[in-house]
N, C-alpha and C positions, 0 to 999 in steps of 0.2 A: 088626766089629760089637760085639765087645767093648770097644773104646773111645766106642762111642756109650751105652752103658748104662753106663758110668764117669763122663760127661759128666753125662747125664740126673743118675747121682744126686746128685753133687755140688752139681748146679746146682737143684734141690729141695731140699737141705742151709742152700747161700748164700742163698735164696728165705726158705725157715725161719728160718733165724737172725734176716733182715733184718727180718721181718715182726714177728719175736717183740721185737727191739730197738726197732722203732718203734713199739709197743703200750705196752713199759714206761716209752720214753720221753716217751708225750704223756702217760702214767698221772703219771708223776715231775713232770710239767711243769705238768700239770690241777689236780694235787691242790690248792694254796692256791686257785684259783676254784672248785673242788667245795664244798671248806671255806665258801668266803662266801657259794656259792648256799644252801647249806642253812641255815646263819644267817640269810640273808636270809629263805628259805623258813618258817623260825622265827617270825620276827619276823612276816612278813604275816600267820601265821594265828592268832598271839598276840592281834595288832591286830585281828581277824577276831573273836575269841573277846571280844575289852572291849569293841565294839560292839557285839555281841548281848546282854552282860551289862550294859549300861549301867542303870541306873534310869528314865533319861529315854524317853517313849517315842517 
């Protein structure tokens, strides 16, 4: 019995790690698309803001 709770935790350990490696790796891999959503995000509500302030009505 005591090898099956050596298993278990081990194997919650390898789960953890894996879980935690594949988080930081789509974080490391995302970040230049996060970066141009939010520039882009920038931009459309910049363009948002000249249209309302336009003169012309």
């Amino acid at each position: 019995m005591a090898k099956t709770l050596r298993r278990a935790r081990g194997q919650a350990a390898v789960e953890y790690a894996t879980v935690t490696a594949a988080l930081l790796g789509f974080t490391v891999l995302g970040w230049p698309f996060l970066v141009q959503l939010l520039n882009a995000l920038n931009r459309y509500f910049g363009s948002i803001y000249y249209v309302i302030q336009s003169p012309v009505p």
